[in-house]
VOLUM-391561 format. One line per 5 residues: number of its first residue (from 1); their letters; for each residue x, y, z of C-alpha. Coordinates in Angstrom, 1 decimal, decimal comma. Last residue first. Example, Ala and Ser with C-alpha at 12.3 -4.5 7.8 and 13.67 -1.06 7.14 Angstrom:
<recs>
2> SA> 13,7:-1,1:7,1 ~ 12,3:-4,5:7,8
</recs>
This chain:
<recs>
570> XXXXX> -26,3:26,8:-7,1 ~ -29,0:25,1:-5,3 ~ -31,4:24,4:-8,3 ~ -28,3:23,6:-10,5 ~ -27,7:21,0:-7,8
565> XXXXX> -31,1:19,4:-7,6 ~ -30,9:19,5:-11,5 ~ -27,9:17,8:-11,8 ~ -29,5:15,0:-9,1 ~ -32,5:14,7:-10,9
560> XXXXX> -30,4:14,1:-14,6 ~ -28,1:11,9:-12,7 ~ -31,1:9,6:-11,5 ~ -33,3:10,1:-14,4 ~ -30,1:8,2:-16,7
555> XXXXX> -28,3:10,7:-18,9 ~ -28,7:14,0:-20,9 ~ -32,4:14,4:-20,0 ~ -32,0:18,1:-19,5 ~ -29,5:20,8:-21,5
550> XXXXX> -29,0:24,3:-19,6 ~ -25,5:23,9:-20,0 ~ -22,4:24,2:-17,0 ~ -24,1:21,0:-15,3 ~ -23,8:19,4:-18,4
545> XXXXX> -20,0:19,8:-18,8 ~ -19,3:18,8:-15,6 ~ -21,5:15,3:-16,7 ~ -19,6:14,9:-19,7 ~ -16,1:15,1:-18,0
540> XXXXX> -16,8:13,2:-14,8 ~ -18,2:10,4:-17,5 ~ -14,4:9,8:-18,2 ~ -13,2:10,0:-15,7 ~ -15,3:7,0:-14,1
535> XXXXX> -14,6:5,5:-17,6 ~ -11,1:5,6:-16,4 ~ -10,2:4,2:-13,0 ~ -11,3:0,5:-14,1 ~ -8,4:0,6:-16,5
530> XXXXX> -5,7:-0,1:-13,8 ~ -2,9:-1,6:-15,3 ~ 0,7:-3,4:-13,3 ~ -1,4:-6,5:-11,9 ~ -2,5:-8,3:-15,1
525> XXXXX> -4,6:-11,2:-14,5 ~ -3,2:-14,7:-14,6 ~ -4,7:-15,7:-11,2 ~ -1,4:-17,3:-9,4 ~ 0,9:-14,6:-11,3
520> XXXXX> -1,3:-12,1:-9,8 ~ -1,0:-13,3:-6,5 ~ 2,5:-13,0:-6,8 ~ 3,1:-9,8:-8,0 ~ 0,4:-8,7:-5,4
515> XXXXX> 3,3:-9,9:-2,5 ~ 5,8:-8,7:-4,7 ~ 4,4:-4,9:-3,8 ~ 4,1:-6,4:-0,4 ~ 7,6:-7,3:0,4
510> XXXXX> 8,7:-4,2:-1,2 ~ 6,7:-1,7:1,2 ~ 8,3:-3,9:4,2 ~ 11,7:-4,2:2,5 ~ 11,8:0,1:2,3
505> XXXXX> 10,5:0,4:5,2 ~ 13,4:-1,5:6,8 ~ 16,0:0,2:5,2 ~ 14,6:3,4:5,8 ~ 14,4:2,6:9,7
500> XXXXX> 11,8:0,5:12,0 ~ 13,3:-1,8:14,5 ~ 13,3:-5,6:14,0 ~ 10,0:-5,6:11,9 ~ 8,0:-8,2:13,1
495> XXXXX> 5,2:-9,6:10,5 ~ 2,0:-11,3:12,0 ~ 0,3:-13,5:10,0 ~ -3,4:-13,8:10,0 ~ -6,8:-16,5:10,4
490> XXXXX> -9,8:-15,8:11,8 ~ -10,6:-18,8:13,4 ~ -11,9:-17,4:16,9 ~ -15,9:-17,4:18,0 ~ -15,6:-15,4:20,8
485> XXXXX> -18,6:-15,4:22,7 ~ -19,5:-12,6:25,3 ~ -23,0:-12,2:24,0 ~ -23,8:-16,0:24,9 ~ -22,0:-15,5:28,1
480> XXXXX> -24,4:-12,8:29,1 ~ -27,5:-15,2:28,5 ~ -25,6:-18,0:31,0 ~ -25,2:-15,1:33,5 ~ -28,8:-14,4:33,2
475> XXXXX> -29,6:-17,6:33,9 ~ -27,4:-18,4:36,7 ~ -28,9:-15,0:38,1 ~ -32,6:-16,3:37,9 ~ -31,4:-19,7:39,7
470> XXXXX> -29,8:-23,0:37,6 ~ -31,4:-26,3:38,7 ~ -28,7:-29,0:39,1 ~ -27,9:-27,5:42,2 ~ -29,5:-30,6:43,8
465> XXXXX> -27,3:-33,1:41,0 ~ -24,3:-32,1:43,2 ~ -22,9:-28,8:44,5 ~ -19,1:-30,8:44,5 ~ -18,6:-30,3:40,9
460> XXXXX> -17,5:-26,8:41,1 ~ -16,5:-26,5:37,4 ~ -13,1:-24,7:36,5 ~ -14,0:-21,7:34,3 ~ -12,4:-21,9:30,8
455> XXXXX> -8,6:-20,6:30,5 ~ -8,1:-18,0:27,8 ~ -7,8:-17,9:24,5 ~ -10,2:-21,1:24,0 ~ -13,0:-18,2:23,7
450> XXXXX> -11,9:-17,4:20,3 ~ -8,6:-19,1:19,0 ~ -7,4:-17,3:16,4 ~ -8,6:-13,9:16,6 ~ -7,9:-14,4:20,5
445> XXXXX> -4,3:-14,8:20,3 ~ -4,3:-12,1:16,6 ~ -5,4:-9,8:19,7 ~ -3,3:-10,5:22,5 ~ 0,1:-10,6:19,9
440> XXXXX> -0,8:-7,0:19,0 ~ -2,4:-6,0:22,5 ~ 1,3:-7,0:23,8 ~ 3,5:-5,2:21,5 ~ 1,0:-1,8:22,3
435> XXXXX> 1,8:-2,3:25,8 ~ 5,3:-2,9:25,5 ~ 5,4:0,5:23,1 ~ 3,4:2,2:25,6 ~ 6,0:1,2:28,4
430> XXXXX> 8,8:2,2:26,5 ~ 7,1:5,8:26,5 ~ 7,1:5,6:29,9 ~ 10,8:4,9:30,2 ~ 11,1:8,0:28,1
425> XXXXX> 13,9:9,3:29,7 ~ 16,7:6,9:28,8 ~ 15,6:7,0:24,9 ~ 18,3:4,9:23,5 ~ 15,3:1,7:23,2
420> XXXXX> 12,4:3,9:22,1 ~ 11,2:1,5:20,0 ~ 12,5:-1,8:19,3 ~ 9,9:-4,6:18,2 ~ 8,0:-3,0:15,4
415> XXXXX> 4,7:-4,3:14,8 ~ 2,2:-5,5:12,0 ~ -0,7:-7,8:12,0 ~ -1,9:-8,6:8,8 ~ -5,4:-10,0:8,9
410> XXXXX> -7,7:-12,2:7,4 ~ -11,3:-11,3:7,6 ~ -14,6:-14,2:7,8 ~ -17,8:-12,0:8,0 ~ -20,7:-12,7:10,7
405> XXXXX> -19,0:-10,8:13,2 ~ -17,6:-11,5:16,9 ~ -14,1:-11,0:17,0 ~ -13,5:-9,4:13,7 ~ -16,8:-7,3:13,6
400> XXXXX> -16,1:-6,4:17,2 ~ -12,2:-5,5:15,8 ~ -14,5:-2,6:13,8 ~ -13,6:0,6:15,7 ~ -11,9:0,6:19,2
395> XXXXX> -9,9:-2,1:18,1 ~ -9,0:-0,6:15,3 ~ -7,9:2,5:16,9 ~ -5,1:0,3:19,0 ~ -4,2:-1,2:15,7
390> XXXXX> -3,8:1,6:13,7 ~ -6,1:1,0:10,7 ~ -7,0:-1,3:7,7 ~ -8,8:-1,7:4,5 ~ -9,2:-4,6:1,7
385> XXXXX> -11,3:-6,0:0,0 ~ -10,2:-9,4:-1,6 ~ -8,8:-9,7:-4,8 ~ -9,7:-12,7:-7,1 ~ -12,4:-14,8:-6,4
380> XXXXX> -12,8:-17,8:-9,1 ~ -14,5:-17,8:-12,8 ~ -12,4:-15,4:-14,0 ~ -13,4:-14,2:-17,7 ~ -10,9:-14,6:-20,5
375> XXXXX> -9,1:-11,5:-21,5 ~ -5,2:-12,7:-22,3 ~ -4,6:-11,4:-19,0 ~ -7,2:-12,5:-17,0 ~ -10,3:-11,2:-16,6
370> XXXXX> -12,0:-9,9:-13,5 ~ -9,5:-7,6:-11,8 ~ -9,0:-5,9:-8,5 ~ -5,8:-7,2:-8,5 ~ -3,0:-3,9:-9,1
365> XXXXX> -5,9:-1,2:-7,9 ~ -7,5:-3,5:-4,9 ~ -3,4:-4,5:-4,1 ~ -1,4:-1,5:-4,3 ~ -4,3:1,0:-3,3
360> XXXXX> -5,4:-0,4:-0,5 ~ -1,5:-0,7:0,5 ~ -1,3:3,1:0,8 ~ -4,5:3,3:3,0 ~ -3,2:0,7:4,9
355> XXXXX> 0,3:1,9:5,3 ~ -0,8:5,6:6,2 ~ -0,5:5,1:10,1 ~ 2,6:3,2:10,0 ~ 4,5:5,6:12,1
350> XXXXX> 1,4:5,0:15,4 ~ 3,3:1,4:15,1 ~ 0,4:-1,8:15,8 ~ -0,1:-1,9:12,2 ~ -3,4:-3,6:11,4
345> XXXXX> -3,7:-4,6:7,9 ~ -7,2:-5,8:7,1 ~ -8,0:-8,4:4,5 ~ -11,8:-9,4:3,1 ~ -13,0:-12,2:0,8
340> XXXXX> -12,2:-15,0:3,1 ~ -13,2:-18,0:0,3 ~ -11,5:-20,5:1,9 ~ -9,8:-21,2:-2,1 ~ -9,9:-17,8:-3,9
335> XXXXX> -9,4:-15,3:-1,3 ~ -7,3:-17,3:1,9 ~ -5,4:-19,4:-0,1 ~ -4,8:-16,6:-2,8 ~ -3,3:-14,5:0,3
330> XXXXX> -1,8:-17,5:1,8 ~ 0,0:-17,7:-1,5 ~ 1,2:-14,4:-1,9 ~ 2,8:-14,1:1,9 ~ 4,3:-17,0:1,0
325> XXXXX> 6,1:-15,7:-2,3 ~ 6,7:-12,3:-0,8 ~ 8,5:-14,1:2,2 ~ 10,4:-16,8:0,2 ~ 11,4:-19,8:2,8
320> XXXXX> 9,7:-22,2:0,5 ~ 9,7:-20,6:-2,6 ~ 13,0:-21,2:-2,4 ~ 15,4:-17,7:-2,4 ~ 17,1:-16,2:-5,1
315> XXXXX> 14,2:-13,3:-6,8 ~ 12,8:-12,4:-3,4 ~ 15,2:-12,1:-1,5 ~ 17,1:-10,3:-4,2 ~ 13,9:-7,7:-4,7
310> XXXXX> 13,6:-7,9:-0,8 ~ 17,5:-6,3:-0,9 ~ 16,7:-3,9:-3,1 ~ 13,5:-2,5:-1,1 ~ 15,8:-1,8:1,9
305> XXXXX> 18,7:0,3:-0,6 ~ 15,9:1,8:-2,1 ~ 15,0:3,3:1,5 ~ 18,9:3,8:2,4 ~ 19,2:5,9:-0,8
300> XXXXX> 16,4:8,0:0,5 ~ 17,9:7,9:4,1 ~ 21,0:9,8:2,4 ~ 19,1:12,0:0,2 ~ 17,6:13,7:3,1
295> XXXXX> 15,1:12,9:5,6 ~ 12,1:15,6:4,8 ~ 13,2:16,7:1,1 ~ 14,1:13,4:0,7 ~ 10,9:11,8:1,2
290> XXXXX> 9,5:14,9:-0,9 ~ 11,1:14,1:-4,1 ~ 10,0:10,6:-3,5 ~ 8,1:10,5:-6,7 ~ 11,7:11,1:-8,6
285> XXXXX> 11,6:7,5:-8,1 ~ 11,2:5,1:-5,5 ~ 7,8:6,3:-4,9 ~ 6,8:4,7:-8,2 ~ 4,7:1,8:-7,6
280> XXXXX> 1,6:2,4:-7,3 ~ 2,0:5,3:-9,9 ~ 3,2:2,4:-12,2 ~ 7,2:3,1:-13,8 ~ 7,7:1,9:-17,1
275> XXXXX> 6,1:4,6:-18,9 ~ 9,2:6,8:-17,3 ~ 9,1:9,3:-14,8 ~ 11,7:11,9:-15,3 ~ 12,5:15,5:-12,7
270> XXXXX> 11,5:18,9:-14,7 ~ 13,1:21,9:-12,6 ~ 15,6:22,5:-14,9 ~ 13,1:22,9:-17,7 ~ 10,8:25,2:-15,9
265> XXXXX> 7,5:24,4:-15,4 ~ 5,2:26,8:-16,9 ~ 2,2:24,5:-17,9 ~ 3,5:24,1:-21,1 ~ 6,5:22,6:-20,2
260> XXXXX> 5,1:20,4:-17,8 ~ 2,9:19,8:-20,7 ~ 6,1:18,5:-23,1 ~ 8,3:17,1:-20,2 ~ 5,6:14,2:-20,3
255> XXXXX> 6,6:11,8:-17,8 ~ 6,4:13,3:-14,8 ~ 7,7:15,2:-11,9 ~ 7,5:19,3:-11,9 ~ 8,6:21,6:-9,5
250> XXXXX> 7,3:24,6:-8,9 ~ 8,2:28,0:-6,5 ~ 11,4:29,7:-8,2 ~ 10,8:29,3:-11,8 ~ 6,8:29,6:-11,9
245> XXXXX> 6,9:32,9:-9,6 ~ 9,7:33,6:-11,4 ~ 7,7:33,8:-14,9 ~ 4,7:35,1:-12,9 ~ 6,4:37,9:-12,1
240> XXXXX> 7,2:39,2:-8,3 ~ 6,4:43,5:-7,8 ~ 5,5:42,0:-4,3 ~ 1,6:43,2:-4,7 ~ 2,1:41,0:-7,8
235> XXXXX> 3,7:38,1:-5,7 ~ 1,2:37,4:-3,3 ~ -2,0:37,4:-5,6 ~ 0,2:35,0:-7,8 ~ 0,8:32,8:-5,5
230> XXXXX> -2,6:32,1:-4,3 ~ -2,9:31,6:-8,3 ~ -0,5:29,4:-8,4 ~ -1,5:27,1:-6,1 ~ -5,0:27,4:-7,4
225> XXXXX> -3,6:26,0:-10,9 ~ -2,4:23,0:-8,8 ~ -4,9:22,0:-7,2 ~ -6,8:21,4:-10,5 ~ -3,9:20,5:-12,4
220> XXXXX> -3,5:17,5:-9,4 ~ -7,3:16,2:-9,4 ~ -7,6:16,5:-13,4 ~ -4,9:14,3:-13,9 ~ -2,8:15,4:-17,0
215> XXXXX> 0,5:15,7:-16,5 ~ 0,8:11,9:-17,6 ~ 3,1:11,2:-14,9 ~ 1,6:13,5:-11,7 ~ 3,9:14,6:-9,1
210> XXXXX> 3,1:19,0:-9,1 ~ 6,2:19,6:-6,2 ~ 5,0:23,5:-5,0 ~ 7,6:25,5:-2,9 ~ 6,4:28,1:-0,5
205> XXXXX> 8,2:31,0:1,0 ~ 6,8:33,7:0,2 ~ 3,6:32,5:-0,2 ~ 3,8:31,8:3,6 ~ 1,5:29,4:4,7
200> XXXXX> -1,1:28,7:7,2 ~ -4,3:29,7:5,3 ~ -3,0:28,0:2,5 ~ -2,9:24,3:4,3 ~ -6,7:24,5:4,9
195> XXXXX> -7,5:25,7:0,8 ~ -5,6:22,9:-0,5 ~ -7,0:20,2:1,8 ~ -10,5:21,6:1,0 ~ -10,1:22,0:-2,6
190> XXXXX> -12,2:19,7:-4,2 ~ -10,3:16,9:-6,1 ~ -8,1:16,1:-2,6 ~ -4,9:15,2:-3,3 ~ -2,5:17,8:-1,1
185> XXXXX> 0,6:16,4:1,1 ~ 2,4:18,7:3,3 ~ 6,3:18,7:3,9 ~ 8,4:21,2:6,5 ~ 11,3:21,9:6,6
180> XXXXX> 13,3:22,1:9,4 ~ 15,8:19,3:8,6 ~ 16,7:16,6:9,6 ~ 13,8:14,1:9,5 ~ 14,6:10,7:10,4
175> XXXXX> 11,9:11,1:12,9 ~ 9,9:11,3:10,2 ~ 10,3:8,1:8,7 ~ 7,0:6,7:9,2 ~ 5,0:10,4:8,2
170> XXXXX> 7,5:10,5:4,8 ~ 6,7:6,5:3,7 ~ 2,8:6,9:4,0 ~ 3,1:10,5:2,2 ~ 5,5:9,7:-0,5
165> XXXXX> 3,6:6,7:-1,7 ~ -0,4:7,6:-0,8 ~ 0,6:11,0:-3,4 ~ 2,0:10,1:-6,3 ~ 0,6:7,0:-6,1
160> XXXXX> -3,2:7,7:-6,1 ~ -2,7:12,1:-5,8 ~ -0,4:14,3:-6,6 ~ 0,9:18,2:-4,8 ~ 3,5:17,5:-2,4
155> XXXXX> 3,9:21,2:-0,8 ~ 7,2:22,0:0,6 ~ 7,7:24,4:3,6 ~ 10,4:26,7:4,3 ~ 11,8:27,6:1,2
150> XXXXX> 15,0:30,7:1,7 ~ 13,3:34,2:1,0 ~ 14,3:36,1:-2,1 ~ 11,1:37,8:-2,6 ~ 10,5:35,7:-6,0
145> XXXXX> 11,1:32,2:-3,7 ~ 15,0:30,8:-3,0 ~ 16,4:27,4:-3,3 ~ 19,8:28,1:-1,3 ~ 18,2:26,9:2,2
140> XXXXX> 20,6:24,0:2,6 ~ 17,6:21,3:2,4 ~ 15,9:23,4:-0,6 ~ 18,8:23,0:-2,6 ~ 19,8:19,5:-1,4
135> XXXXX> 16,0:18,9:-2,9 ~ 17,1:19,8:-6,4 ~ 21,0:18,2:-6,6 ~ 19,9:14,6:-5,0 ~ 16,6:14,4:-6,9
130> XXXXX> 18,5:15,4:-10,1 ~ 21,5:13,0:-9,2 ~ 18,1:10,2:-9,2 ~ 17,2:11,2:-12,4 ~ 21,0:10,3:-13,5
125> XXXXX> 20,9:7,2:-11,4 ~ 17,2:5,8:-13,0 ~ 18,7:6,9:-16,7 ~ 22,0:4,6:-15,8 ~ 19,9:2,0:-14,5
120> XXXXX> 17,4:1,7:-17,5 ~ 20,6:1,1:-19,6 ~ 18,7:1,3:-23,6 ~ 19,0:-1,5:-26,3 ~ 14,8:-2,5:-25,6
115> XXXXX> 16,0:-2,8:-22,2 ~ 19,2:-3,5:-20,6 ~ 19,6:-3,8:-16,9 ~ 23,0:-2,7:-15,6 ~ 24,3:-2,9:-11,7
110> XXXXX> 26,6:-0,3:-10,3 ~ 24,4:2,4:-9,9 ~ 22,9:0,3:-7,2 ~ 19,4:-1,1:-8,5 ~ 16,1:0,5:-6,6
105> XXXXX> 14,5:2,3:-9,5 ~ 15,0:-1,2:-11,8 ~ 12,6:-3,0:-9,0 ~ 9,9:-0,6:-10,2 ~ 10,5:-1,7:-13,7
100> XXXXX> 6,9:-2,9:-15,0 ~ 7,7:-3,4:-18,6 ~ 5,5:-2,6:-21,0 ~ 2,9:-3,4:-23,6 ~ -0,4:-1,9:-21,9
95> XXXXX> -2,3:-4,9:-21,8 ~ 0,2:-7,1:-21,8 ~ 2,5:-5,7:-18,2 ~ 5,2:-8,2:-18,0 ~ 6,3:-7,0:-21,3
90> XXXXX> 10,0:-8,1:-20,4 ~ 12,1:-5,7:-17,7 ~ 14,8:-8,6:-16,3 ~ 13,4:-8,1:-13,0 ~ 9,4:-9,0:-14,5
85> XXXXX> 10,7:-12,0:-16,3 ~ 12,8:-13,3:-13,8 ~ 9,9:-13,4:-11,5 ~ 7,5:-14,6:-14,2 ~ 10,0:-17,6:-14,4
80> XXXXX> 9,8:-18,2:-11,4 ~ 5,9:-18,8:-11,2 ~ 5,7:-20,8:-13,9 ~ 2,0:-21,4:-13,4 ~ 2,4:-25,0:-12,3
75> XXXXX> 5,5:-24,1:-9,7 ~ 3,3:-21,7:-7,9 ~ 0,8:-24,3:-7,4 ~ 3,6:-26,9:-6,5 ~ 3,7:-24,4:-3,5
70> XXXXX> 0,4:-23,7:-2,7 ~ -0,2:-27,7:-2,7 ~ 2,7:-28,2:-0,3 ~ 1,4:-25,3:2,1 ~ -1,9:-27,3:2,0
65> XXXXX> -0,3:-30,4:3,1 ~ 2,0:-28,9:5,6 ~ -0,9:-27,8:7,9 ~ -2,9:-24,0:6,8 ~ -5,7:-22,0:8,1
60> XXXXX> -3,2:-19,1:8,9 ~ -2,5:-18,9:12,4 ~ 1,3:-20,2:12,3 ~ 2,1:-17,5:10,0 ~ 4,6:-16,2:11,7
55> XXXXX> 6,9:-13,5:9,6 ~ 10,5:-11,9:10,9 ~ 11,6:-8,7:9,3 ~ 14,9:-7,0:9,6 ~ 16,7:-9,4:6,6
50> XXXXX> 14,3:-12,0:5,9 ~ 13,0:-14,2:9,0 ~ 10,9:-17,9:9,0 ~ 7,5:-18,9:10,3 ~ 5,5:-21,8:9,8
45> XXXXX> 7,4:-24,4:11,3 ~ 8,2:-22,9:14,0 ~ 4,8:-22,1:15,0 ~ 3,7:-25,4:14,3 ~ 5,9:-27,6:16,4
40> XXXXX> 3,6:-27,9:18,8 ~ 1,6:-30,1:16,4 ~ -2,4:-31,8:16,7 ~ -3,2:-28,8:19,4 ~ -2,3:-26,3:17,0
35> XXXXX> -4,2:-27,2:14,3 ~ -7,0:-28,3:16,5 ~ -7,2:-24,8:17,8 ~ -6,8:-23,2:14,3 ~ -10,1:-25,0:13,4
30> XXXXX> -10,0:-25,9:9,4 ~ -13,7:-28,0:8,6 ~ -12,2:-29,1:5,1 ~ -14,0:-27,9:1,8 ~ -10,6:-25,7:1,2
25> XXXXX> -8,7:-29,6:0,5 ~ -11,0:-29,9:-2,1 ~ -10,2:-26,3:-3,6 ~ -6,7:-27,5:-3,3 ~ -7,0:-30,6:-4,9
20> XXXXX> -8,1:-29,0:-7,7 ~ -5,7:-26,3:-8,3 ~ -3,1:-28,4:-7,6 ~ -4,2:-30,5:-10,7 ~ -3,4:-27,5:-13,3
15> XXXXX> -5,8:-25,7:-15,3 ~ -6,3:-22,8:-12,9 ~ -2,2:-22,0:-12,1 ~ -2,3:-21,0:-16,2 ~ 1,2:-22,5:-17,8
10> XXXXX> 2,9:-19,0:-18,5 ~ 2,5:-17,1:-22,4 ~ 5,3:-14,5:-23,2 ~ 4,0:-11,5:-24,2 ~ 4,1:-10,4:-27,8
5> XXXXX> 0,2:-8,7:-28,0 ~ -0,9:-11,7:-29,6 ~ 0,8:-14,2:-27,3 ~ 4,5:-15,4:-27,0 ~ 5,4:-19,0:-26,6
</recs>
């Protein structure tokens, strides 16, 4: 059965039995330390390998019962056939009336997916030769700038997806880098990241990527257009024009050729995004110009190659030894059903420094979302908050909150096990990576369990009823222990990746991109549109224009104090 906008219309996860039972199962007093004392089979139980990465999620608030509700919850919203739907390219995305074909990017060329009468793989290989044939250019020093000078640094210019994508997976894979090029990343609205990196660079030599698919954010024109006119200042005094200046240091990736065109872009330096493609999602594509800029076209392929194989995992394999699926459920097990309304990631891997921020995006943008796809209202918690940090910073930063907080937080912990392994020399650096393993599995220890972590204090029962009284310093120790508790049962899964590579990456980012697939599917909202983001834009436009006009009282008395505070200023 379709609906009005010709999607097909799934069996709704919230009508169904499981539902229920769940939420009654959810009023249960779950203590991870009975959990584990009742079974000591648990951890194998609940943990299971994909390809390089290995999941336990052992401390998840969980026994088999509740896993077998999550389960036949999946099965009540047709959650498989969703999957086939969204890998076969149907209107997975309603609002919008689209495809979502992110997993099409990743296909070998070998492979064909037919939409709407059209090969989406043999348009995703062909942009992908023009990856290969622009960035080998710059790689091998042929791409020059208007003075004739060989490229030596490449400036991302995006921002959301076309810039959290390429920058997360480009600072973990850079010691794939082989080259001498170097890559910078530039989002910010006002100009200071922009205006820093200038300072440093040489016009000369300088090659501007503008990633944006509408052509139209405001962020990345804005950046943009002061690119060029840095360049510009440089290349008169050169005798340069501004017709090479565009040719020789811009590239363009969207999808509207027609205002990269009119912007100055020239047409052989135009790489194709398609409607199909979600910003979140798109670093598989011409996005991740820069990624092969930095590790060459080689490692890109081997990145795509990674995310292809969790797109078979994840479209062949039970639900029941499924990563993404699993990793979904918990997720709405946590959110909806405990009610845990906040997820941090916590990668214990200095590489994976930008996977929380990137992964902020993916979910809060794909789930934040209040109605479900056909536009009803959600009566049930959808999306969590989410945020995260390098491990050993977090602790130093908010793990006090975890341990000892008022707020219940699931958690992603995230390490690599081999690291540094054909490094003979850096036997101290193997060290740090022990020590960094073991403050991983120490901290998720004592997140779970609390105080019963560790061994409690054997009791000296030989002082007798006549030391019964406790002294001045008995006390005080007593009121130190009471600041020292560690309340545990915060539940996470820890994911081991065998050794981090582009292959690997590339499973990790797809494991959580079908992660939110599946969470969606569970709340019937539409994970693949993002209209929350516009209205904000929206009123950015009316209220620039008022503080260019000598108009009051154009909105409420808070904005029309603060406009005037600034035009007072200015």
């Amino acid at each position: 059965m379709n609906d009005m906008n010709g999607g097909t219309v799934y069996s709704s996860a919230r009508d169904s039995k499981y539902w229920q039972q769940l939420r009654t199962l959810a009023k249960q007093p779950w203590s991870l330390v009975e959990l584990f004392a009742q079974d000591d089979n648990r951890a194998k139980q609940f943990s299971m390998q994909a390809g390089a990465l290995y999941m336990d999620y052992s401390k998840q608030r969980i026994d088999t019962t509740v896993l077998s509700g999550l389960l036949d919850l999946a099965d009540s919203c047709d959650l498989n056939a969703r999957i086939n739907a969204l890998m076969q390219g149907a209107m997975v995305n309603t609002s919008e009336e689209r495809a979502a074909l992110h997993t099409a990017l990743r296909l070998p060329a070998s492979a064909k997916l037919d939409v709407e009468g059209q090969n989406v793989v043999a348009d995703v290989h062909h942009s992908l030769s023009q990856v290969a044939r622009l960035s080998e250019r710059v790689r091998q020093g042929t791409w020059r700038g208007f003075s004739g000078k060989a490229i030596t640094d490449v400036v991302n210019i995006g921002v959301g997806g076309s810039d959290l994508g390429p920058l997360m997976a480009t600072s973990a894979l850079d010691e794939w880098a082989d080259t001498q090029i170097e890559v910078h990343f530039v989002s910010n609205m006002d100009g200071t990241q922009l205006d820093n990196l200038l300072k440093h660079l040489n016009p000369e030599t300088t090659l501007f990527i503008i990633s944006s698919k509408s052509f139209g954010t405001v962020d990345t024109l804005s950046n943009a257009k002061t690119a060029l006119s840095w360049l510009l200042a440089t290349a008169k005094l050169r005798a340069g024009t501004e017709d090479s200046v565009l040719r020789r240091h811009f590239i363009g990736i969207s999808a509207n050729s027609e205002k990269m065109s009119a912007w100055g872009i020239h047409p052989e330096h135009q790489l194709q995004l398609w409607e199909w493609v979600g910003g979140r999602f798109s670093l598989w594509s011409a996005i991740g110009l820069a990624i092969a800029i930095r590790i060459g076209m080689a490692g890109f392929k081997e990145l795509l190659a990674g995310a292809h194989s969790m797109d078979e995992h994840f479209a062949q394999a039970e639900f029941s030894d499924n990563l993404p699926v699993l990793l979904g459920l918990l997720a709405v097990w946590n959110s909806t059903f405990l009610q845990v309304n906040a997820h941090t990631v916590l990668p214990y891997d200095g590489r994976l420094g930008y996977l929380p921020s990137y992964l902020t995006q993916l979910e809060m943008e794909s789930n934040g979302k209040s109605v479900t796809q056909h536009g009803n209202h959600i009566d049930y918690d959808t999306c969590p908050i989410l945020w995260g940090e390098i491990g050993s910073n977090a602790q130093h930063a908010f793990y006090q909150l975890l341990h000892q907080g008022t707020q219940q937080v699931s958690c992603d912990f995230i390490a690599c096990v081999r690291r540094y392994s054909d490094e003979v020399q850096n036997s101290s650096l193997q060290q740090q990576h022990e020590l960094s393993l073991a403050n991983c599995l120490a901290q998720s220890r004592v997140l779970a369990f609390g105080n019963d972590a560790v061994a409690s204090p054997a009791i000296d029962t030989d002082k007798g009823l006549a030391n019964s009284t406790a002294s001045m310093d008995d006390q005080s120790e007593a009121r130190a222990d009471k600041y020292k508790h560690y309340h545990g049962n915060q539940p996470s899964t820890t994911l081991l990746i065998n050794a981090l590579t582009p292959h690997s990456l590339g499973s990790l980012i797809a494991l959580y991109e079908h992660k939110v697939y599946v969470m969606a599917s569970i709340w019937d909202i539409n994970p693949f549109d993002q209209w929350g983001v516009e209205m904000g834009k929206q009123m950015a436009e009316s209220v620039h224009q008022a503080m260019q006009q000598d108009v009051e009282g154009q909105f409420d008395t808070s904005t029309d104090q603060l406009l005037q505070h600034i035009k007072q200023l200015s």
